[in-house]
BALOBA-1460 file (C-alpha; in Angstrom, 3 decimals):
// residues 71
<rec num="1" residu="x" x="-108.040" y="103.981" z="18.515"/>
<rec num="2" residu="x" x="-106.404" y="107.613" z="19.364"/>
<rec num="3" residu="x" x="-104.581" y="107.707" z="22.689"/>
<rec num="4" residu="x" x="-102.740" y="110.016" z="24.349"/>
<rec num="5" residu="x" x="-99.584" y="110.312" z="26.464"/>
<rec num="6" residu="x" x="-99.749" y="112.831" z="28.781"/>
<rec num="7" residu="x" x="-95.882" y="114.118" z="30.035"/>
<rec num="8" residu="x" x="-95.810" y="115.176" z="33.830"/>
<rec num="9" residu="x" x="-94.914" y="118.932" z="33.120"/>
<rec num="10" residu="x" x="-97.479" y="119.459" z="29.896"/>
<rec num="11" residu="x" x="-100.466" y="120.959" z="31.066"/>
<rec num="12" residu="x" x="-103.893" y="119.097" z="30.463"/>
<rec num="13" residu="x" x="-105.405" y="121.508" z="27.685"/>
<rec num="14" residu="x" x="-102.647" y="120.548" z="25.054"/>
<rec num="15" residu="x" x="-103.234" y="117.165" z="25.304"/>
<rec num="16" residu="x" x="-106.579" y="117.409" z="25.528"/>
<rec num="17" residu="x" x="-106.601" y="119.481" z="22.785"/>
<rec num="18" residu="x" x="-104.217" y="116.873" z="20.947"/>
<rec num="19" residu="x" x="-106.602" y="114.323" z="21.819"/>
<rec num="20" residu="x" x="-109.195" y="116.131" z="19.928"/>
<rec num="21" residu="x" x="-107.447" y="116.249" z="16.810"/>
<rec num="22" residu="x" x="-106.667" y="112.662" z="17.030"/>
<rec num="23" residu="x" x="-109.860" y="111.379" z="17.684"/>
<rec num="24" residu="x" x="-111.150" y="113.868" z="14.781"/>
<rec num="25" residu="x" x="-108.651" y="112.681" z="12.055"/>
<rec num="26" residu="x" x="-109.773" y="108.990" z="13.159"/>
<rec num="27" residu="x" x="-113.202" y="110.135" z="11.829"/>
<rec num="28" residu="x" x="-114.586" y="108.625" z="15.532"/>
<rec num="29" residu="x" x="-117.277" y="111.733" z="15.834"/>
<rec num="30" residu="x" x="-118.603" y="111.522" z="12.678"/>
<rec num="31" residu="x" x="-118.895" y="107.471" z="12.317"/>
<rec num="32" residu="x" x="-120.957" y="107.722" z="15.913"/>
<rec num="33" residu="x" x="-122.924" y="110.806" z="14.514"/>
<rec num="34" residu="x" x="-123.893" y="107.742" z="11.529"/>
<rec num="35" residu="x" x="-124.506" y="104.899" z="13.539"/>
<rec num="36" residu="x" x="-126.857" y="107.714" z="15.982"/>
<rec num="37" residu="x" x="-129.896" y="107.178" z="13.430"/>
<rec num="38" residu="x" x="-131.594" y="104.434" z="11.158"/>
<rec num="39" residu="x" x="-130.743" y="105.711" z="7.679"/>
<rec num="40" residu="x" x="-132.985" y="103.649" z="5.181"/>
<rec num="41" residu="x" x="-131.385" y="102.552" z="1.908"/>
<rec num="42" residu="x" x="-132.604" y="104.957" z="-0.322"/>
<rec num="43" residu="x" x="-131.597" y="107.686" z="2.016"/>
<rec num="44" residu="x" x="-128.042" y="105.991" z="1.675"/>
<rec num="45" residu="x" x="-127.901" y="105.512" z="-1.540"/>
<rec num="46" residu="x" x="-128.297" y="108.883" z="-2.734"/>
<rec num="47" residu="x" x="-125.893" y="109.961" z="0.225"/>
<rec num="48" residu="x" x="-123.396" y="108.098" z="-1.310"/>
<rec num="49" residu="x" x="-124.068" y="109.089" z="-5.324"/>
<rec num="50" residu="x" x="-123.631" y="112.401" z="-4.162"/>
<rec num="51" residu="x" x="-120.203" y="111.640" z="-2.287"/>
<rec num="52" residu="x" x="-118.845" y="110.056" z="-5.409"/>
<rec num="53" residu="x" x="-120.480" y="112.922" z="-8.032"/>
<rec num="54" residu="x" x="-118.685" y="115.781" z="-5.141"/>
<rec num="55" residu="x" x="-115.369" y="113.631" z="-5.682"/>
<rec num="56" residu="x" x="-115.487" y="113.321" z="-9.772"/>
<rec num="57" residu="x" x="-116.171" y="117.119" z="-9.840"/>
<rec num="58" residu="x" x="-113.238" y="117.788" z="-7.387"/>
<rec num="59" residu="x" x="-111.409" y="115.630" z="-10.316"/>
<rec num="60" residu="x" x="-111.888" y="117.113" z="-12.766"/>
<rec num="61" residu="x" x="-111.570" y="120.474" z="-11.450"/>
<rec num="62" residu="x" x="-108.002" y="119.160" z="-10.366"/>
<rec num="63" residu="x" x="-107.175" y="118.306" z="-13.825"/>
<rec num="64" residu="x" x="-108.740" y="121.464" z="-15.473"/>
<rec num="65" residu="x" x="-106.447" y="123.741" z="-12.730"/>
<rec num="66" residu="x" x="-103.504" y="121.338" z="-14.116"/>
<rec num="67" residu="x" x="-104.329" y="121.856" z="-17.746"/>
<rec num="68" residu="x" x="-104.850" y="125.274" z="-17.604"/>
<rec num="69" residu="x" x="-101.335" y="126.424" z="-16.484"/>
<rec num="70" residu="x" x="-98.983" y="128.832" z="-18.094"/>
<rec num="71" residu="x" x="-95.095" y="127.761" z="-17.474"/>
């Protein structure tokens, strides 16, 4: 849960503005954004094998960038 302390002489945009990035690294915005709509299964499904193909080809382009260099 991201929380804030607020000091008396810090003015209210930083920590709003720290509050922001908490509550964005938490991933609260985009789990409501999620639980907004029904998403049927098959929906899901292929929401999730594309997640996991986007991941194997950040792999492997990860490993290809570490094969490929010249020291």
């Amino acid at each position: 849960m991201p929380g804030v302390k607020i000091n008396p002489d810090e003015p209210f945009e930083l920590a709003l503005k720290r509050f922001r990035k908490q509550v964005e690294k938490a991933g609260v915005i985009s789990e409501c954004r999620r639980r907004e709509v029904y998403e049927k299964p098959s929906v899901a499904r292929k929401r999730k094998e594309a997640a996991a193909r986007k991941r194997l080809m950040k792999r492997l382009r990860r490993i290809r960038m570490r094969e490929n260099r010249n020291y």
